[in-house]
BAMIGU-147363 format. One record per residue (C-alpha): x, y, z; residue number from 1. Coordinates in steps of 0.001 Angstrom, whole numbers, plus 500000, padded with zeros to 6 digits. Layout:
<tilums>
east=X&north=Y&up=Z&k=NUM;
...
</tilums>
This chain:
<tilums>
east=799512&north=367415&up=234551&k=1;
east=799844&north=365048&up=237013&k=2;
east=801827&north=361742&up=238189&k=3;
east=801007&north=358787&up=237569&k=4;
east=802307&north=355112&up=239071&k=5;
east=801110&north=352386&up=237067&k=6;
east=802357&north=348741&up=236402&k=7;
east=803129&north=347756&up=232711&k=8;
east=804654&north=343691&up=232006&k=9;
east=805054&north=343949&up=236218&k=10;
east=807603&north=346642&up=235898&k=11;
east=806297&north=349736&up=237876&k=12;
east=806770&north=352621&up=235816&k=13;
east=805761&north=356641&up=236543&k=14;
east=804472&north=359208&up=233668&k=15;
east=803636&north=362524&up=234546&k=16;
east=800510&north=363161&up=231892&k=17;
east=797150&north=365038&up=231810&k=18;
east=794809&north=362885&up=233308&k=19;
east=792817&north=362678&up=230148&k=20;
east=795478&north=361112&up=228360&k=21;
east=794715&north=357653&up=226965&k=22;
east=796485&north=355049&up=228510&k=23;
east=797487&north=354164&up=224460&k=24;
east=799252&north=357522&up=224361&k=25;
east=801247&north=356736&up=227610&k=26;
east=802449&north=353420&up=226482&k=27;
east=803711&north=354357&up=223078&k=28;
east=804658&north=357777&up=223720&k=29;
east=805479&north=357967&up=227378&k=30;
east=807171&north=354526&up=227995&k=31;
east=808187&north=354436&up=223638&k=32;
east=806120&north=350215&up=223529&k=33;
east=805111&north=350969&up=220655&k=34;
east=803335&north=347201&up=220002&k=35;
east=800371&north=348502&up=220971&k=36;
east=799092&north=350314&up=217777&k=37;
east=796914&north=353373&up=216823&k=38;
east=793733&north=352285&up=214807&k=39;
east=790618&north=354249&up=215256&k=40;
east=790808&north=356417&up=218269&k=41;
east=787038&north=355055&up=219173&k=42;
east=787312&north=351766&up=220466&k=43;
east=785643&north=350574&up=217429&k=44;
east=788756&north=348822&up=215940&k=45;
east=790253&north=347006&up=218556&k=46;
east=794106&north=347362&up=217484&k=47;
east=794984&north=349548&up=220610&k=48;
east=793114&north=346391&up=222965&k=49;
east=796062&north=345714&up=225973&k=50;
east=794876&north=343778&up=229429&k=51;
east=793959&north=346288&up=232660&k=52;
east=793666&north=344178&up=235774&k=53;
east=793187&north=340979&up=233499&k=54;
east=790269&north=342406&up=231444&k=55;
east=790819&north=342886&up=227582&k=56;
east=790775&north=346871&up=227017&k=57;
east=790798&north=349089&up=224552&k=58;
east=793348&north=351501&up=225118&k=59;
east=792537&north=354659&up=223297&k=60;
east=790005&north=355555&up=225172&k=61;
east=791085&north=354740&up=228224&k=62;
east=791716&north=358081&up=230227&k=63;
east=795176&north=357449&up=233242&k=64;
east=792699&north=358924&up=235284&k=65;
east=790101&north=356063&up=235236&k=66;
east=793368&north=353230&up=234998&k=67;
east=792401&north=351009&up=237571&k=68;
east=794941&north=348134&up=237311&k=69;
east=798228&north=346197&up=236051&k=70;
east=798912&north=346556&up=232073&k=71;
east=799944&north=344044&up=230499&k=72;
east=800583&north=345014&up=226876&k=73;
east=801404&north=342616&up=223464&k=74;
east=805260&north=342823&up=224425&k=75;
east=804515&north=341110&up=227805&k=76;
east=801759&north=338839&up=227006&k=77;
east=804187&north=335940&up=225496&k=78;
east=805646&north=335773&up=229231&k=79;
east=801845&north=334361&up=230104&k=80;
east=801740&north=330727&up=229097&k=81;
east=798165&north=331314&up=227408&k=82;
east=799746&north=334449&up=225800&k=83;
east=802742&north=332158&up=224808&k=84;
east=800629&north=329335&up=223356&k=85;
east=798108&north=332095&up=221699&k=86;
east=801534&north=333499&up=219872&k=87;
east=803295&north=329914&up=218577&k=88;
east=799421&north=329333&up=217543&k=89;
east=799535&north=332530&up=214950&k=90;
east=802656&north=331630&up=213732&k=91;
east=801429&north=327803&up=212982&k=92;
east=799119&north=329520&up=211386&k=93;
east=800872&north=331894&up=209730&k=94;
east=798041&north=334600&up=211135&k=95;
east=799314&north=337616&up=210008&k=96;
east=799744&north=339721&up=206817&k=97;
east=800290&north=343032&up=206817&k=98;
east=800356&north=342560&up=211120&k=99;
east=798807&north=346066&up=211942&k=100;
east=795800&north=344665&up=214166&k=101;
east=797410&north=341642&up=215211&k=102;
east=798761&north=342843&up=218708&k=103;
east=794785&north=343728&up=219606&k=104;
east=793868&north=339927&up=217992&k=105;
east=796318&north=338398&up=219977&k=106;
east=795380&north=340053&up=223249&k=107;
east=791724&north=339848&up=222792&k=108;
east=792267&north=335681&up=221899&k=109;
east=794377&north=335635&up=225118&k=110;
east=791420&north=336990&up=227407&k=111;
east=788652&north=334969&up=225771&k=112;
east=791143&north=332052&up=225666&k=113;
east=791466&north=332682&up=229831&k=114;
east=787879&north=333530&up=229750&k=115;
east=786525&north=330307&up=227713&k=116;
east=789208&north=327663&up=227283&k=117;
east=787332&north=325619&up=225269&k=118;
east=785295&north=328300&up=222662&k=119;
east=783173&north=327168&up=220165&k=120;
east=783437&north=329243&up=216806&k=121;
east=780205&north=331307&up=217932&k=122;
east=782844&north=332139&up=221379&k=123;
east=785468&north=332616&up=218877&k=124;
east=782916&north=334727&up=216235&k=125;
east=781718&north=337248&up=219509&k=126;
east=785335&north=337922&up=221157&k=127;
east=786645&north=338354&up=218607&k=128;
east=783868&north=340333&up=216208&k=129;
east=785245&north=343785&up=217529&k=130;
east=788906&north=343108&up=216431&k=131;
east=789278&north=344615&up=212706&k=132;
east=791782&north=342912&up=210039&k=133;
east=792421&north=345100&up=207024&k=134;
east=793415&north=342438&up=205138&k=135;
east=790738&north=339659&up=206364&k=136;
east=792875&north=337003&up=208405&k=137;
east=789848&north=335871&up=210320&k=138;
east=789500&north=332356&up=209376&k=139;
east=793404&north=332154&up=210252&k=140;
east=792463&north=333956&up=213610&k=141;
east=789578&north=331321&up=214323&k=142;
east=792164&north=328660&up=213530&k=143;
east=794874&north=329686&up=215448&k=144;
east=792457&north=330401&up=218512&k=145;
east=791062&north=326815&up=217916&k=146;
east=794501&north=325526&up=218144&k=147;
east=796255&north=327447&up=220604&k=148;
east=792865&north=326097&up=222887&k=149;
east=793734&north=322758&up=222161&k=150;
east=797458&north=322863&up=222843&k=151;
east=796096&north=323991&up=226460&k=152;
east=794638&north=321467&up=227114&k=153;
</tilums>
């Protein structure tokens, strides 16, 4: 075990974990955000993705030892005006179904949104293509991203 500072939404927070613990583990069991959400355990399915120093991440395989920045998970993103925009553009939308992936979506649009303000659908189609949907929102998720881009402007 050891202790851990780390930053999460810019509150500074302390866990005292095994250093192989994923960060995913920390935030919903540690710090009880549960937004973040448990999909495949091998970064294949992109519902665990939160933002580490600004980069989109996938969080269940991300050991606290290797944690090398500020968090900002899908409860803080909205206070982010791209985050903010991003989240009024899936409800426009009307995005989400069932919801389950839709907190990795959303933070994956954010980054490629800060990344490539203006994406073209093959932007949109290679961001995105790691970010499963169960029930198959994807042209919703292209639209949303389109229009969240263009309220940005």
């Amino acid at each position: 075990m050891a202790i851990f500072k780390l930053t999460v939404n810019g509150q500074h927070k302390e866990v005292n974990v095994d250093p192989s613990t994923p960060l995913l583990w920390v935030l919903r069991e540690e710090l009880k955000m549960t937004g973040t959400k448990y999909g495949c355990g091998i970064s294949a399915c992109g519902a665990c993705t939160v933002h580490v120093d600004g980069v989109a991440t996938r969080s269940c395989v991300l050991p606290m030892s290797l944690l090398g920045g500020p968090v900002i998970t899908i409860e803080g993103v909205g206070e982010d005006p791209v985050g903010r925009v991003v989240q009024e553009a899936w409800v426009e939308k009307d995005v989400v179904q069932c919801g389950y992936c839709q907190s990795g979506q959303i933070m994956t649009a954010v980054a490629l949104l800060k990344a490539t303000p203006k994406p073209t659908d093959t932007n949109i189609e290679e961001s995105m293509g790691g970010n499963l949907c169960r029930c198959a929102t994807y042209v919703r998720i292209r639209d949303a991203i389109k229009s969240a881009s263009q309220q940005l402007k």
